[in-house]
DRENTORDO-217528 format. One record per residue (C-alpha): residue number from 1; residue in three letters; x, y, z. Coordinates in Angstrom, 1 decimal, decimal comma. Each point is the difference from the previous one (the first is absolute). Example, Ala and Ser with C-alpha at 12.3 -4.5 7.8 and 13.67 -1.06 7.14 Angstrom:
! DRENTORDO-217528
<1; "ALA"; <12,3; -4,5; 7,8>>
<2; "SER"; <1,4; 3,4; -0,7>>
This chain:
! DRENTORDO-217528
<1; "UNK"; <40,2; 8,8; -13,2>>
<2; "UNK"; <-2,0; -2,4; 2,1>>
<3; "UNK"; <-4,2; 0,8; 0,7>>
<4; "UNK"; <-1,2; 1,6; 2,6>>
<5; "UNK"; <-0,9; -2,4; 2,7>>
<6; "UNK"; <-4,1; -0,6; 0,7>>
<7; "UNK"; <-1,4; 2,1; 2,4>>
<8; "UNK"; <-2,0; -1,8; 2,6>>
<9; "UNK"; <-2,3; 2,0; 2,2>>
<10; "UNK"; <-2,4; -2,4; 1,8>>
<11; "UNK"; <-3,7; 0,9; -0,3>>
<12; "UNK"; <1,3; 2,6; -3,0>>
<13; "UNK"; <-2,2; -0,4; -3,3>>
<14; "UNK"; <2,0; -0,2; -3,4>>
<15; "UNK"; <-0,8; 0,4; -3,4>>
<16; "UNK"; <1,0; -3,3; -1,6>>
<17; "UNK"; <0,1; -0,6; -4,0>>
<18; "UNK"; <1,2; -3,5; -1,3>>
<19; "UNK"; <0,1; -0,2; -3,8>>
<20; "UNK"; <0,5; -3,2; -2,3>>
<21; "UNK"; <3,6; -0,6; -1,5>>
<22; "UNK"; <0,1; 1,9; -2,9>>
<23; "UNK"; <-3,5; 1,3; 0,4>>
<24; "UNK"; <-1,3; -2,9; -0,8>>
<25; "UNK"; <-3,3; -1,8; 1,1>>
<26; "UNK"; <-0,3; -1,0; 3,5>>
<27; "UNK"; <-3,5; -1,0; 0,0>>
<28; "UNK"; <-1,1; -1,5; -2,9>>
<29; "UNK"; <-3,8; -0,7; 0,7>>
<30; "UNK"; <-2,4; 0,2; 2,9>>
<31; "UNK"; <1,5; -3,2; 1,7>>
<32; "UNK"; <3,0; 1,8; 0,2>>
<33; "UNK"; <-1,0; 2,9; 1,9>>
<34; "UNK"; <-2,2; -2,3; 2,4>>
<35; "UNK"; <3,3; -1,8; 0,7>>
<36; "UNK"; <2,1; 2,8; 0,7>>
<37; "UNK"; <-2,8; 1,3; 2,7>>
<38; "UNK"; <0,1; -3,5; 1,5>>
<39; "UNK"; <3,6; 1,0; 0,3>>
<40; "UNK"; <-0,4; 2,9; 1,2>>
<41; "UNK"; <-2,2; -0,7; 2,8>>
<42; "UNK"; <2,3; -3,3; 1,3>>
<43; "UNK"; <3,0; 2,5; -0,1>>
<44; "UNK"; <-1,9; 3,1; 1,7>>
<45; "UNK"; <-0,8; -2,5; 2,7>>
<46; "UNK"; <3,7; -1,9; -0,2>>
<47; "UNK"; <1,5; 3,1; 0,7>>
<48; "UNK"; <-2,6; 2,4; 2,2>>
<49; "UNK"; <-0,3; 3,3; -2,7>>
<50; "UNK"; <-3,4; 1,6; -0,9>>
<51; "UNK"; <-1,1; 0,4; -3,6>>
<52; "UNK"; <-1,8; 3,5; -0,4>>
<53; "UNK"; <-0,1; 0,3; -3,8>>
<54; "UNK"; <0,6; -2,2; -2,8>>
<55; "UNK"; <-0,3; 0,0; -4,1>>
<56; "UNK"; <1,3; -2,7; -1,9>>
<57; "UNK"; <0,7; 0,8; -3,6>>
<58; "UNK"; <0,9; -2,4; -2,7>>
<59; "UNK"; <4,2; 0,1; 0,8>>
<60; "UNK"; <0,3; 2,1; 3,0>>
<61; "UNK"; <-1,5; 0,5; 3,2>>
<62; "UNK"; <-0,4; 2,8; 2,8>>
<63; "UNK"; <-1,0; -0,5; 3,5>>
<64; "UNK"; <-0,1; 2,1; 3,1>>
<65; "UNK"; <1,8; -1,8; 2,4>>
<66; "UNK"; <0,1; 0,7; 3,9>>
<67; "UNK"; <3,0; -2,2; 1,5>>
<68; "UNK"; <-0,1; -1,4; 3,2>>
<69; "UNK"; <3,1; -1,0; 1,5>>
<70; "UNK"; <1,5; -2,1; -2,6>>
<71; "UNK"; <1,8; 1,8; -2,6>>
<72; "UNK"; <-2,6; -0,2; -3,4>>
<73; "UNK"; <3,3; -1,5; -1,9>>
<74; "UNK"; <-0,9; -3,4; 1,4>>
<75; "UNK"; <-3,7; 0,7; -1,0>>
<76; "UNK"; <0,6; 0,9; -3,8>>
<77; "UNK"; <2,3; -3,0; -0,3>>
<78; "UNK"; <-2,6; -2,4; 1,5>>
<79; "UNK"; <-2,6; 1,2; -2,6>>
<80; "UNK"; <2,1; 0,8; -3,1>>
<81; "UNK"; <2,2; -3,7; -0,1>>
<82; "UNK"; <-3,6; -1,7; 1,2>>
<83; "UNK"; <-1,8; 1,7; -3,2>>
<84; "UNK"; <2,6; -0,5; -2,2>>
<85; "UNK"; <0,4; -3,5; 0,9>>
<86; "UNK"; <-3,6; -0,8; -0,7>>
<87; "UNK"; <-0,4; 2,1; -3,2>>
<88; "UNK"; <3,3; -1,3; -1,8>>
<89; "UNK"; <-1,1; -3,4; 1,2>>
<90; "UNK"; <-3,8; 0,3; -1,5>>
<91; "UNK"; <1,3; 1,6; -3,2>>
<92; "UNK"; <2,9; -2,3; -0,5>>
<93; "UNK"; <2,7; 2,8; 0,0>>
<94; "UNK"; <3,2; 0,7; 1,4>>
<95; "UNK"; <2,3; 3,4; 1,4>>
<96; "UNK"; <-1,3; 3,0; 1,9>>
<97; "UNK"; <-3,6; 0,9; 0,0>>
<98; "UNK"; <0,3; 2,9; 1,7>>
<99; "UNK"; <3,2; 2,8; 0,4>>
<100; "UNK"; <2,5; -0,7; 2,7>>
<101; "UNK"; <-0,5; 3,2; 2,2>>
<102; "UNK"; <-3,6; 1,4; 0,6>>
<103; "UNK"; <-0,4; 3,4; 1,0>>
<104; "UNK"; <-1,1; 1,1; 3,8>>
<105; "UNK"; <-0,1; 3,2; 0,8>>
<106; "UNK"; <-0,9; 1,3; 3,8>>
<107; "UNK"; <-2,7; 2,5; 0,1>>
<108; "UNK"; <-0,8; 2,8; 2,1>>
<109; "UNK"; <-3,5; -1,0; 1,5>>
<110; "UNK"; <-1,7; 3,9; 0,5>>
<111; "UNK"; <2,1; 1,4; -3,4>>
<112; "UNK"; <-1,0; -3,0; -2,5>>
<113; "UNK"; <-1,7; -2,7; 1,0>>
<114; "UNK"; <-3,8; 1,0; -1,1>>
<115; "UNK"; <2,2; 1,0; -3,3>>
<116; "UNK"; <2,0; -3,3; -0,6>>
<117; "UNK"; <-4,0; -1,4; 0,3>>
<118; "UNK"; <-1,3; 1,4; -2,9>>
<119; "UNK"; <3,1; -0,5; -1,8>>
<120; "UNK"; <0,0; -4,0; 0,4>>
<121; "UNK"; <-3,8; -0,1; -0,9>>
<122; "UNK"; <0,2; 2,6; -3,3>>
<123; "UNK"; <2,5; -2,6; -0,8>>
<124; "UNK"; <-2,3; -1,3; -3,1>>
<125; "UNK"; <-1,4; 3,5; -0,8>>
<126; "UNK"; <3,6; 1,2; -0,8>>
<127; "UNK"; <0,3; -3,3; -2,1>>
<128; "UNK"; <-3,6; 0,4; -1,9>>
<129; "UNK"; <-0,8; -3,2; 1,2>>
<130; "UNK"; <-3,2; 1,7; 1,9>>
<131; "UNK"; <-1,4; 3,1; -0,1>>
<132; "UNK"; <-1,2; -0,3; 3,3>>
<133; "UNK"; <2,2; -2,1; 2,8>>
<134; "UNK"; <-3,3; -1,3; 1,3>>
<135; "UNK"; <-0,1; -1,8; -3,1>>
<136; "UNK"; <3,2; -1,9; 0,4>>
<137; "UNK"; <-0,1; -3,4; 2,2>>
<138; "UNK"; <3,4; -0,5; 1,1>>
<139; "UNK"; <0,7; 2,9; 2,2>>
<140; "UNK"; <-1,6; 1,1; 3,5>>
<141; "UNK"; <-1,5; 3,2; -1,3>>
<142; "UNK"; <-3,9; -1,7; 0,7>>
<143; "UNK"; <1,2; -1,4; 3,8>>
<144; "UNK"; <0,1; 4,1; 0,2>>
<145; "UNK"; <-3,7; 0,2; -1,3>>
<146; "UNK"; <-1,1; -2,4; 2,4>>
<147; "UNK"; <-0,5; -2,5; -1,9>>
<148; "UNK"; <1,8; -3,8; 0,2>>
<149; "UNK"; <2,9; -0,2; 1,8>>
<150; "UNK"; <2,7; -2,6; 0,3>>
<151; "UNK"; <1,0; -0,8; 3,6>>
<152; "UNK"; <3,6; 0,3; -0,7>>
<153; "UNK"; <-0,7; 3,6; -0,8>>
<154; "UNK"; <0,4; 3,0; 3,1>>
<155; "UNK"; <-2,4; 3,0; -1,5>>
<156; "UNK"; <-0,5; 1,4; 4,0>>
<157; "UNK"; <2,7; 1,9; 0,2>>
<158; "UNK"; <-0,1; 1,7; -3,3>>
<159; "UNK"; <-3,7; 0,6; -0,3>>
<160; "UNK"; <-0,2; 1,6; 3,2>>
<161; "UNK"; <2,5; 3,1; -1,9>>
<162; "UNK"; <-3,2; 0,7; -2,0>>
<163; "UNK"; <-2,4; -0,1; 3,3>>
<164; "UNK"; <-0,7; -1,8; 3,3>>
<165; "UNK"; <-3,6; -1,4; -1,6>>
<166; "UNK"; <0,4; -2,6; -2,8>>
<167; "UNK"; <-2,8; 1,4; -2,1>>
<168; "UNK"; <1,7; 3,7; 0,3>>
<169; "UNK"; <3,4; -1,0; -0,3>>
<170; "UNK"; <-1,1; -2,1; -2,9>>
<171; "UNK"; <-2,0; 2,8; -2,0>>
<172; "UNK"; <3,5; 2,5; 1,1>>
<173; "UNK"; <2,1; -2,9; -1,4>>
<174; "UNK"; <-1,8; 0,2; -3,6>>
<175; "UNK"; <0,0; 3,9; -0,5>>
<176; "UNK"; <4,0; -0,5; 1,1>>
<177; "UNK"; <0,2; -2,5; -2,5>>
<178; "UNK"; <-1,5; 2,7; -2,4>>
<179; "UNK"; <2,3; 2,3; 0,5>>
<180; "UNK"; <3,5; 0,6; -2,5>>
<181; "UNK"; <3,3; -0,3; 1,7>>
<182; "UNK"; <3,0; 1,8; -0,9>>
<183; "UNK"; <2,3; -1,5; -2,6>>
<184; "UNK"; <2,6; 0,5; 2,9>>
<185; "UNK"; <-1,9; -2,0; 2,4>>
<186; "UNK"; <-0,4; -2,7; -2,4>>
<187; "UNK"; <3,9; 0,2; -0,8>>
<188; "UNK"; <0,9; -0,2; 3,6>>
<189; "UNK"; <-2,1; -3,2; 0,9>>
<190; "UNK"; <1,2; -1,6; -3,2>>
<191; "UNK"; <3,8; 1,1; 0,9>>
<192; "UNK"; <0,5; 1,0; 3,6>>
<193; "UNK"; <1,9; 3,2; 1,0>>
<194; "UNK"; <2,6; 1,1; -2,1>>
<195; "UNK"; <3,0; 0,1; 2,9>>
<196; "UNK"; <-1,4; -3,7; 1,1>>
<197; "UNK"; <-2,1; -2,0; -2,5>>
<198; "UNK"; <-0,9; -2,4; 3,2>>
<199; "UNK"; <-1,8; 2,7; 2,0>>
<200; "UNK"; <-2,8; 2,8; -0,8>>
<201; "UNK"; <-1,2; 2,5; 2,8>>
<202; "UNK"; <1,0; 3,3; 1,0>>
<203; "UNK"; <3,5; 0,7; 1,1>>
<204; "UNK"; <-0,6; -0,1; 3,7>>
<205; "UNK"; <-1,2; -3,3; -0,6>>
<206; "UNK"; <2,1; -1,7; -1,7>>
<207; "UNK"; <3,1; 1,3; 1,9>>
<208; "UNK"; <-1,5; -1,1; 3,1>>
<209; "UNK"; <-0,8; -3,9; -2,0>>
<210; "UNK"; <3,3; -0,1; -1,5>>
<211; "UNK"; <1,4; 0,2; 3,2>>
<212; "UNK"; <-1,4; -2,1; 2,1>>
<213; "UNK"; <-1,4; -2,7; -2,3>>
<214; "UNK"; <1,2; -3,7; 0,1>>
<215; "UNK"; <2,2; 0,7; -3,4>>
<216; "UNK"; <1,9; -3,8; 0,2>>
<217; "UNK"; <-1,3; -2,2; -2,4>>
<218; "UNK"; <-1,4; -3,0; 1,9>>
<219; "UNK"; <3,0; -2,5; 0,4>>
<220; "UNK"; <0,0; -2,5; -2,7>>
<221; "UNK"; <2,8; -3,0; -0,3>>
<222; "UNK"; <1,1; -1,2; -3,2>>
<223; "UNK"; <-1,3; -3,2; 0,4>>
<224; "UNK"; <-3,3; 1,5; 0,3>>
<225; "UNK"; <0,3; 2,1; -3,2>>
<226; "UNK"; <0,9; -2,8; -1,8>>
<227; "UNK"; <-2,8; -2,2; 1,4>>
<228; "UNK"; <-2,5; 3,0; -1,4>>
<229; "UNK"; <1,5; 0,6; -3,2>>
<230; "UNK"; <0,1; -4,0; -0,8>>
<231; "UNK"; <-4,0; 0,4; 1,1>>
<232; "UNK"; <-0,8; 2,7; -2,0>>
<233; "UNK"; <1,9; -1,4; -3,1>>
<234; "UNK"; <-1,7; -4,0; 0,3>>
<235; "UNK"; <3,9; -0,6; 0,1>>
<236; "UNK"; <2,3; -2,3; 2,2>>
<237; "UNK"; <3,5; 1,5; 2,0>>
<238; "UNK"; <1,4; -3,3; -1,3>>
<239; "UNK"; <-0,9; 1,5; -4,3>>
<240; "UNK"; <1,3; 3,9; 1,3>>
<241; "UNK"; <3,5; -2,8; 1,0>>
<242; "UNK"; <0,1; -1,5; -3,2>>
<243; "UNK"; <2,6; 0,0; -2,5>>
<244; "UNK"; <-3,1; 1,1; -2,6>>
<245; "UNK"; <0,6; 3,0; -1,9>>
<246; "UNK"; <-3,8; 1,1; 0,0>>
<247; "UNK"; <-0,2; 3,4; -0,3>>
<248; "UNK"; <-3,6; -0,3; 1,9>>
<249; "UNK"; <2,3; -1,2; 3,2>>
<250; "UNK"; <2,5; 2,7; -0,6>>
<251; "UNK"; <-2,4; 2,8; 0,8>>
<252; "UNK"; <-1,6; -2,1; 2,8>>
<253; "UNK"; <4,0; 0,1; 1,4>>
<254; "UNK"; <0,3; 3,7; -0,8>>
<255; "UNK"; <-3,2; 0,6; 1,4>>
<256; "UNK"; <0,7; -1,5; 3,1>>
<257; "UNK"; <3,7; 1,4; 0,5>>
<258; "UNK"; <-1,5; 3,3; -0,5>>
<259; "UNK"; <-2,6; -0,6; 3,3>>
<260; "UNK"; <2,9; -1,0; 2,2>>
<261; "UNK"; <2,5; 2,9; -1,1>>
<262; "UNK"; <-2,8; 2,6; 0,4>>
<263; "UNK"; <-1,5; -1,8; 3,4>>
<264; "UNK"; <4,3; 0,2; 1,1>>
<265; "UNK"; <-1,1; -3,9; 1,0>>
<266; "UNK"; <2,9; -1,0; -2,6>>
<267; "UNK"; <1,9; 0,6; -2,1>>
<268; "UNK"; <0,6; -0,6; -3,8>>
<269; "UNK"; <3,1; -2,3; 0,7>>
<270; "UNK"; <-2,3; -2,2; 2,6>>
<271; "UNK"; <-2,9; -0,4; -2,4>>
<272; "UNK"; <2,7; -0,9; -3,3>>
<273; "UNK"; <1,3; -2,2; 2,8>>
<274; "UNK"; <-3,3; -1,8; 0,9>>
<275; "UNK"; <-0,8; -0,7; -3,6>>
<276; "UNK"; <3,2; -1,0; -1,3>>
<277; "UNK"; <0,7; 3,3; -2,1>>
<278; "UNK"; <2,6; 2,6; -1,1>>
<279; "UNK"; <-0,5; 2,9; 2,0>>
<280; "UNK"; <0,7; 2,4; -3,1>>
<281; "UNK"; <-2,2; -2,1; -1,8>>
<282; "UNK"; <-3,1; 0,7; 2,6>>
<283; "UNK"; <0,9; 3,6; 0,9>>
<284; "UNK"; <-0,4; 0,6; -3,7>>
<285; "UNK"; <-3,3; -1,6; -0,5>>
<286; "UNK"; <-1,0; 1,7; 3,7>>
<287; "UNK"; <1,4; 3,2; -1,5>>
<288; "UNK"; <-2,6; 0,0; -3,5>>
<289; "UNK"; <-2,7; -0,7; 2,5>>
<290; "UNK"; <0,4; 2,2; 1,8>>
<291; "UNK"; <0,0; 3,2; -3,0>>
<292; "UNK"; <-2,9; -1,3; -1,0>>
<293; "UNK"; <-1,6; 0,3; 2,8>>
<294; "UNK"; <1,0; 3,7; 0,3>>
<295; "UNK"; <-1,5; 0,7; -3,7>>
């Protein structure tokens, strides 16, 4: 059974979580991390969203994302294939540095959003990396304690939930951060709702988004998917062509026929087509992808 498309509710803030293939490492040292925030502030500004929260942990990452008009697919492809690009480069490595789908889940601003706060910035604590978040650099816990900002960072909107004066919102912002949540809470903002892992707020709410948000996954040709995948991978269309039997351009094919088939931009017989392969052949390899993405 095909995904769930993306919801896309401009100006809606969503939980976003995008781990390393495998679990592995996606940052490796501290010129890692200051790379990805470069990143992050070109694509923030590419594409118009706000950052409200951030932590970046050794292979995964979570962000508080507001979208603005353009879907945030666009946005997490720009960073992810840019990153990976760079790192595999620097380290001299090859195949996916990070999983092919990241998580975004759309969250109820008055039911969750002071919640999925404290959840991205306890990030560490949960991981005994820290026993206090203040303690860890790569998250945008301190930008709460009024201390150094980056200006790719929005902490406005979220501060004034704790107060209207920065110095009392602040000072309410710690004892929050104090505070225990549930082990349900936690679950939820890690998972989403149990009926609709894309969505968490009360039912009212997310009848009323489910209906009238933009659900169409932004229009994509195959050509385009292609031109992304070959970017992402340091590999040419002409190579994916080839009469090579790399197994490495296999799963770039499978990868990519799996993008068109689920984006309805083509199908499995167009992409065998394009690269000069049997269809079972592809739809087999597409097939194994996808399972193991569902694990």
């Amino acid at each position: 059974m095909p995904r769930k498309r993306r919801l896309h509710m401009p100006g809606g803030f969503y939980h976003v979580i995008l781990r390393g293939n495998a679990r592995q490492p996606i940052f490796f040292d501290q010129e890692d991390r200051e790379l990805w925030q470069e990143i992050i502030e070109d694509g923030l500004r590419r594409y118009q969203h706000r950052l409200h929260a951030y932590c970046w942990m050794t292979n995964h990452v979570h962000m508080s994302v507001q979208v603005g008009d353009k879907p945030l697919a666009a946005f997490m492809r720009y960073v992810a294939s840019r990153h990976a690009r760079k790192v595999n480069r620097k380290y001299n490595q090859t195949g996916h540095l990070f999983e092919r789908r990241y998580r975004a889940i759309l969250v109820q601003q008055d039911e969750y959003l002071k919640e999925l706060l404290r959840y991205i910035h306890m990030n560490p604590v949960r991981a005994r990396m820290v026993a206090d978040p203040a303690d860890y650099r790569w998250s945008s816990h301190t930008a709460y304690l009024l201390r150094t900002s980056p200006d790719w960072l929005t902490i406005e909107f979220l501060q004034r939930m704790f107060g209207q004066r920065r110095l009392s919102a602040s000072r309410a912002y710690v004892e929050f951060m104090g505070g225990q949540p549930s082990d349900r809470i936690v679950q939820l903002l890690r998972d989403g709702a149990a009926d609709d892992d894309r969505i968490l707020g009360n039912d009212e709410w997310i009848q009323s988004v489910t209906k009238n948000a933009d659900m169409t996954i932004p229009h994509q040709t195959l050509t385009e998917i292609v031109r992304d995948a070959c970017q992402r991978h340091d590999v040419t269309e002409a190579m994916l062509a080839s009469r090579s039997r790399s197994r490495r351009n296999s799963a770039i094919r499978a990868e990519i026929a799996l993008a068109a088939t689920e984006s309805g931009c083509a199908s499995v017989t167009e992409v065998a087509s394009r690269f000069g392969r049997a269809h079972s052949g592809l739809s087999r390899a597409m097939n194994r992808l996808r399972d193991k993405d569902r694990k």
